[in-house]
C-alpha positions in Angstrom: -9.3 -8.5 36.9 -5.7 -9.0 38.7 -2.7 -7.7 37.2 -0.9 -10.3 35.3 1.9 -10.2 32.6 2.6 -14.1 33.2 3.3 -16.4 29.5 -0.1 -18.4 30.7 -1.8 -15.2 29.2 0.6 -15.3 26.1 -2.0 -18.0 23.8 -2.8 -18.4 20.4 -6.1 -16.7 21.3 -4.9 -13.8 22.8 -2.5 -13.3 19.3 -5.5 -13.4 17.5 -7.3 -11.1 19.6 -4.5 -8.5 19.6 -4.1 -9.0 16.1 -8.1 -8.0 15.5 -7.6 -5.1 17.6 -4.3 -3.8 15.5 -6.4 -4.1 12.4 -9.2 -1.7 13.7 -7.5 0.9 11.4 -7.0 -0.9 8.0 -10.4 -2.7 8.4 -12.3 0.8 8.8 -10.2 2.4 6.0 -9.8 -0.6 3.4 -13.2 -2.5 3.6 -14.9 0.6 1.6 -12.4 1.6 -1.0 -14.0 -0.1 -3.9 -17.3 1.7 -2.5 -15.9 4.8 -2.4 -16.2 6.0 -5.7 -20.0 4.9 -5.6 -20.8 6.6 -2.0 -19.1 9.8 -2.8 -21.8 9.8 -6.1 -24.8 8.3 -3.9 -24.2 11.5 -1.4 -23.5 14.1 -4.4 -20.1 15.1 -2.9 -16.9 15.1 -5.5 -14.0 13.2 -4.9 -11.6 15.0 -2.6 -15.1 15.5 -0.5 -15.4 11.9 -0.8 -11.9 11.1 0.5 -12.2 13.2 3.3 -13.7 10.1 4.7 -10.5 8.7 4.9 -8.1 11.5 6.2 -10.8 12.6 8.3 -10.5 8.8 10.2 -7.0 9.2 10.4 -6.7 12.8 11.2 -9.4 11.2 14.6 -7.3 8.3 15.0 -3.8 9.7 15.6 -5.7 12.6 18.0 -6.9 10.2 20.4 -4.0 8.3 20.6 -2.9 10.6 22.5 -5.5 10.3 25.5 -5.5 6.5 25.1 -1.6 5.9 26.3 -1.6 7.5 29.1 -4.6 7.0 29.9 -3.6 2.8 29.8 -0.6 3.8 31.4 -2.7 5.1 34.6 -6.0 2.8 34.7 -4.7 0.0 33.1 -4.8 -1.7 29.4 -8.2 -3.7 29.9 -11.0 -0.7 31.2 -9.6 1.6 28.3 -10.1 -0.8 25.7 -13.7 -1.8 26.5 -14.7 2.2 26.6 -12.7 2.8 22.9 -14.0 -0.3 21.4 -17.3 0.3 22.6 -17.5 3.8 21.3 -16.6 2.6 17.6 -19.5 -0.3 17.5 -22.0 2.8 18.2 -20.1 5.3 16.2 -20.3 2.4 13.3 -24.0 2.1 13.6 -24.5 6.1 13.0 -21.8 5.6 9.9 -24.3 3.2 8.4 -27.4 5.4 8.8 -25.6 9.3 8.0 -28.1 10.7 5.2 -25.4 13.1 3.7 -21.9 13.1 2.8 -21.0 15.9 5.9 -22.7 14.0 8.8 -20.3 10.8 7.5 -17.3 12.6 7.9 -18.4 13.4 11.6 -19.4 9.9 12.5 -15.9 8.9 10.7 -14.2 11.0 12.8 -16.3 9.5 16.2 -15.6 6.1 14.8 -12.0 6.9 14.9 -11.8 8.1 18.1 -13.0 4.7 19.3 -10.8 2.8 17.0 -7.2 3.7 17.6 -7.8 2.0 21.3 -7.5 -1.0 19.3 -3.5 -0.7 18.0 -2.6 1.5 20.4 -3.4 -0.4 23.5 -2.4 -3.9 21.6 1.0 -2.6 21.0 1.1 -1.8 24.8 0.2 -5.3 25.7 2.8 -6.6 23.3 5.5 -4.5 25.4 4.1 -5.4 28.5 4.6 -9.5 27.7 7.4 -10.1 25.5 9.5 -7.1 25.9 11.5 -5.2 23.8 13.3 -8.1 20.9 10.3 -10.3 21.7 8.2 -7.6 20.5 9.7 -7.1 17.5 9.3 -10.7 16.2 5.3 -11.0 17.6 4.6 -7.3 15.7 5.8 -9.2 12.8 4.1 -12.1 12.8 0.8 -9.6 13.8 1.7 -7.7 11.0 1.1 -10.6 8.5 -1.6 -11.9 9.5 -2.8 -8.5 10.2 -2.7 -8.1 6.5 -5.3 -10.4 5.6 -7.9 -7.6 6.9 -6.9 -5.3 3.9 -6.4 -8.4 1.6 -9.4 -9.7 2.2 -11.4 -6.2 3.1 -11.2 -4.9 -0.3 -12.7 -8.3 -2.2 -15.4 -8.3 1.2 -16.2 -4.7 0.6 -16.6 -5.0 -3.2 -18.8 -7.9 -3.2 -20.9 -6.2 -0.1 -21.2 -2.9 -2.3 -22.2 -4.9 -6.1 -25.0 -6.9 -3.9 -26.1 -4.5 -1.2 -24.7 -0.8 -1.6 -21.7 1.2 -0.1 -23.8 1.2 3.6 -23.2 -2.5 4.2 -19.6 -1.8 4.8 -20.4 0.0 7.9 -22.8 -2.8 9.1 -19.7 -5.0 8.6 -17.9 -3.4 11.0 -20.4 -3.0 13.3 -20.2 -6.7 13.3 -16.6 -6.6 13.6 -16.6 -4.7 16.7 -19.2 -6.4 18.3 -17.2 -9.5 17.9 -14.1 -7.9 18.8 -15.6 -6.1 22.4 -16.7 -9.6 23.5 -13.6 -11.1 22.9 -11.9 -8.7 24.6 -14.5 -9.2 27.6 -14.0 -12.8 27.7 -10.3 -13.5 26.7 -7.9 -10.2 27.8 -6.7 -10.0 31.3 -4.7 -6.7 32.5 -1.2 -6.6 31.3 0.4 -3.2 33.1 2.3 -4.0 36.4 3.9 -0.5 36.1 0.6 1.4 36.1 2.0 5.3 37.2 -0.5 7.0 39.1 0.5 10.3 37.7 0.5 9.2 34.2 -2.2 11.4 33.1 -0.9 14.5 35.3 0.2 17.5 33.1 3.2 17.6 34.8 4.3 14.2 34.6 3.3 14.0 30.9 5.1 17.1 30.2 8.3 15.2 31.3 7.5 11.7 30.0 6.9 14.0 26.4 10.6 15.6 27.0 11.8 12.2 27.3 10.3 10.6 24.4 11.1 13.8 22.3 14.8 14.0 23.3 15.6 10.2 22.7 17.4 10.7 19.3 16.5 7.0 17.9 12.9 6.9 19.2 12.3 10.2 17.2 13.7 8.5 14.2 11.8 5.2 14.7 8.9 7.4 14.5 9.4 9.4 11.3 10.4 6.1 10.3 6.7 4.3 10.6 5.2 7.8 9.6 6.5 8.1 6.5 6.1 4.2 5.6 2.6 3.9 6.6 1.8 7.1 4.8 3.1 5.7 1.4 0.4 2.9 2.4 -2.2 5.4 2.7 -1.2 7.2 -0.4 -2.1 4.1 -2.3 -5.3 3.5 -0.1 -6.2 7.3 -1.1 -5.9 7.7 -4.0 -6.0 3.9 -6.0 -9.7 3.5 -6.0 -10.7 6.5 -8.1 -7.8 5.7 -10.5 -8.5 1.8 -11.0 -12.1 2.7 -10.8 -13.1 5.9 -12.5 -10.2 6.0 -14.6 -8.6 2.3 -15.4 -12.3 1.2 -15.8 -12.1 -2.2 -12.9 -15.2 -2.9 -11.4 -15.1 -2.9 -7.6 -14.7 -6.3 -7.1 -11.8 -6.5 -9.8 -10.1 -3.5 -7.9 -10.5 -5.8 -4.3 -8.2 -8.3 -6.2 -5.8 -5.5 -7.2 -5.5 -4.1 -3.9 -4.9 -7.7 -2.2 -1.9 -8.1 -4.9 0.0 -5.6 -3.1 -1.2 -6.9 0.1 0.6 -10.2 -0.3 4.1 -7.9 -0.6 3.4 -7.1 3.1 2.8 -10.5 4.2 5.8 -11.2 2.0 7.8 -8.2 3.9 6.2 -8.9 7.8 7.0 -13.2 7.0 10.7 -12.0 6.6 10.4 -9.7 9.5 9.4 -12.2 11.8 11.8 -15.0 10.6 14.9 -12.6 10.5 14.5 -9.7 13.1 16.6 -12.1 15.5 19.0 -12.9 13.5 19.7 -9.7 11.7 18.1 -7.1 14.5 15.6 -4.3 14.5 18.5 -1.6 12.9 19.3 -4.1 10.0 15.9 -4.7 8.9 14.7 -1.4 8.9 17.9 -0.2 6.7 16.9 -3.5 4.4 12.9 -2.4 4.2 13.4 0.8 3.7 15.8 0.5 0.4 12.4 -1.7 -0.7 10.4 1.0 -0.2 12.8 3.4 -2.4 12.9 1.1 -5.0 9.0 0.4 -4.9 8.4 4.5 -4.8 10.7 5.4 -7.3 9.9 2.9 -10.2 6.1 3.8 -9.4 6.7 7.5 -9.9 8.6 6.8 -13.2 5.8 5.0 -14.6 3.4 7.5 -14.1 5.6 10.4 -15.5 5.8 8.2 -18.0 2.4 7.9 -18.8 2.6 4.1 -18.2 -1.1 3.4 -16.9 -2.5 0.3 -16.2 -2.3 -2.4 -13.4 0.6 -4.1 -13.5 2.6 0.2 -14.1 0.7 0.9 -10.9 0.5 -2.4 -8.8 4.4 -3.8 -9.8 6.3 -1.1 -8.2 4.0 -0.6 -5.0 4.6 -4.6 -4.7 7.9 -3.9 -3.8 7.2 -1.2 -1.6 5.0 -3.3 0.4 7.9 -5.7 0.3 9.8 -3.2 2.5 7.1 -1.8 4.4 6.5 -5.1 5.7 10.1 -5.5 6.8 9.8 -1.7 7.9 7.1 -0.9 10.3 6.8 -4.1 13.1 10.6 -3.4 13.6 10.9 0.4 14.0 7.5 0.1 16.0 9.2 -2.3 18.8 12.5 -0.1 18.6 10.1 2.9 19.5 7.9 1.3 22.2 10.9 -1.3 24.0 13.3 1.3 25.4 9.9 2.8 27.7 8.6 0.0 29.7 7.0 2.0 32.7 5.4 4.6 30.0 4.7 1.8 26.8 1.4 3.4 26.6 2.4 6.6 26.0 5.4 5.6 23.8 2.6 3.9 21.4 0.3 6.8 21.5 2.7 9.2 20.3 4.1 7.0 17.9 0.4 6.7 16.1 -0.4 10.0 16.5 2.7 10.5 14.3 2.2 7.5 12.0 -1.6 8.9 11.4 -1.4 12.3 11.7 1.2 12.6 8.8 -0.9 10.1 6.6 -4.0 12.1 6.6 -1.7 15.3 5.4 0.2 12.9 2.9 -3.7 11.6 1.9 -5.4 15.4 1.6 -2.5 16.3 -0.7 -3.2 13.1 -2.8 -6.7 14.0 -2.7 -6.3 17.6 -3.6 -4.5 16.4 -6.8 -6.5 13.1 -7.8 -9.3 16.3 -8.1 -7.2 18.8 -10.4 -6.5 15.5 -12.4 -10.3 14.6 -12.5 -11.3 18.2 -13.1 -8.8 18.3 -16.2 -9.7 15.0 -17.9 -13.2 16.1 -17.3 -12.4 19.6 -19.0 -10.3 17.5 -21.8 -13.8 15.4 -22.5 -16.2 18.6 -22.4 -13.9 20.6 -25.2 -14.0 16.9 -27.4 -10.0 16.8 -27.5 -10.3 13.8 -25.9 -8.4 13.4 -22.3 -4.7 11.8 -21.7 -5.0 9.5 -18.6 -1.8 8.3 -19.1 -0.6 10.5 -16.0 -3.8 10.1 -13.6 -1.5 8.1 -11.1 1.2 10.6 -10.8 -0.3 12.6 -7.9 0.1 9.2 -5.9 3.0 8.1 -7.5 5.0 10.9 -6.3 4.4 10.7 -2.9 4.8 7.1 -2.5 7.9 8.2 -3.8 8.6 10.7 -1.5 7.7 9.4 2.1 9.9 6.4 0.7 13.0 8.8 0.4 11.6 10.7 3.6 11.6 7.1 5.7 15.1 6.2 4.4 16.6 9.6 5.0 14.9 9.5 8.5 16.9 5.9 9.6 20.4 7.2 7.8 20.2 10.8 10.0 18.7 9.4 13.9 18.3 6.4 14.2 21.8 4.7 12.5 23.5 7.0 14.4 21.9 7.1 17.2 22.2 3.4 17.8 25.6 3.5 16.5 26.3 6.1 19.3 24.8 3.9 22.3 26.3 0.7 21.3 29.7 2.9 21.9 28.9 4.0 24.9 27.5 0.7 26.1 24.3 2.1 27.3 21.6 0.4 24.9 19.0 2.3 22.5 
């Protein structure tokens, strides 16, 4: 296909298509959940086994990001995206047929290395029509209506698992990507005029590295969307074992629980979009991240204070999905726009952060949803009887504390650094 970055290409049905490939990662992670507890029991595994499935994806996801950008950068956006898109449909298909709990977490980890084509590529395409402002305000709008796929995944995946078992979730998304690689065939034309020949040289990706590294606000754009989308993942982690094994919701209940906080990110990414040009990329984040501070901290004090039950657990992360929302489409454009002629790259390394530091965040949750678990268990056995009321504090703290880790990362690089190159006259 001929290069082209023209606004003929820039449709309603290329959005959607962009927006489908963006949601690659919460569709594979979030259409499951409420079959999680069930699968990890099916495959005799316990739970932080079980939720290895999840960091496992992510730990995949942000490792492969970082062949996919410069890899774009070199050949282009369109041939990249067919070969990641087309490893995930067959990657899916071995998902739905592993016969133990160990050869899923291999084909999880395949799956994800076709996957994370999807966002990071999209963002790429973003940067490579709109540009850097424009970019901010289409993330947004992506963003919300990306959120239907983990509104709607968890009630999907919850009715799939009650009528047809935890394996139909992976046919799903076999589907999915199917649907998703032909639409890409038929509808996405190349987007990179500033393909770089040496883009995937170790020399020249030393350098472009040193660059992104030592650009003081792109560093803190970056710790910024880590630690926001980890505080997601926290809640993807470690809420279906606590709603499920422990509240006492039936999968399909826990689906409607999980699209509750989902609406708080449409909520957040509607504001995003309608206000990022008046307000700008630096105000919004400082505004979504003093949401997700609130959200973190109230959550936390409900589970030290033994406060369990939906509306302890769900209230609090509402609000934090309020200022994620408002959060990650605009420190995702300030990371990508400053790096037109290496936007591939940019994005990799940005979701090699963002997932890499959410499958650590999600092991730790994991780790101590099983001591919790293992003592309520040992509470039951000895016929003292076992006090849930703090089951939700493992999660509950770390939401809390990539929320203070997200906020402390815009007050110490990115304010300042922005602050610094509007003195100077030279731009972010």
């Amino acid at each position: 296909m001929p290069d082209t970055g023209s606004s003929d290409r820039r449709g309603p049905a290329l959005a959607v298509l962009l927006t489908a490939l963006v949601a690659f990662g919460p569709m594979s992670t979030d259409l499951y959940l409420p079959a999680l507890p069930g699968m990890t029991r099916a495959l005799g595994a316990d739970v932080a086994t079980g939720q290895l499935t999840l960091s496992v994806f992510l730990a995949g996801f942000a490792v492969s990001q970082l062949f996919y950008g410069p890899l774009s950068d070199r050949f282009g956006r369109r041939p990249v995206l067919l070969a990641g898109v087309a490893i995930y449909v067959a990657a899916g298909v071995a998902c739905a047929l592993a016969p133990t709990i160990e050869a899923l977490i291999g084909f999880r980890f395949l799956q994800a290395l076709g996957a994370c084509a999807g966002p990071v590529i999209a963002r790429a395409v973003v940067r490579d029509l709109w540009g850097r402002e424009g970019a901010a305000r289409v993330l947004a709008y992506m963003a919300m209506a990306m959120a239907l796929a983990p509104a709607v995944g968890p009630i999907l995946g919850g009715q799939l698992t009650v009528a047809f078992g935890w394996r139909a979730n992976f046919w799903f998304l076999v589907g999915f990507g199917a649907v998703v690689l032909a639409a890409t065939l038929a509808l996405l034309a190349e987007s990179n005029r500033h393909r770089d020949p040496e883009a995937v040289r170790p020399a020249r990706l030393a350098r472009n590295y040193a660059t992104l590294f030592g650009h003081r606000a792109y560093r803190g754009y970056v710790a910024v969307v880590a630690f926001s989308y980890s505080g997601i993942f926290c809640f993807i982690s470690g809420s279906s074992f606590l709603f499920v094994e422990v509240i006492g919701l039936s999968p399909d209940l826990y689906g409607l629980c999980f699209t509750a906080i989902v609406v708080g990110y449409m909520v957040g990414s509607f504001a995003a979009g309608r206000l990022t040009t008046r307000l700008g990329i630096e105000r919004m984040i400082a505004l979504g991240t003093a949401f997700q501070v609130a959200g973190g901290l109230a959550m936390a004090g409900c589970a030290a204070a033994g406060w369990l039950g939906v509306v302890p657990v769900v209230g609090p992360f509402f609000v934090f999905m309020v200022g994620a929302g408002l959060t990650l489409p605009n420190a995702m454009a300030g990371a990508v726009g400053p790096f037109p002629t290496m936007a591939g790259l940019a994005s990799a390394l940005l979701g090699f952060f963002q997932m890499g530091v959410a499958a650590l965040v999600g092991v730790a949750v994991g780790r101590g949803t099983e001591r919790v678990f293992a003592d309520l268990a040992a509470g039951a056995a000895d016929g003292a009887g076992a006090d849930t009321g703090r089951a939700g504090l493992p999660m509950a703290l770390a939401v809390a504390a990539v929320a203070l880790g997200a906020a402390a990362a815009y007050r110490l690089w990115v304010r300042p650094a922005v602050e610094a190159a509007a003195e100077s006259g030279t731009g972010d």
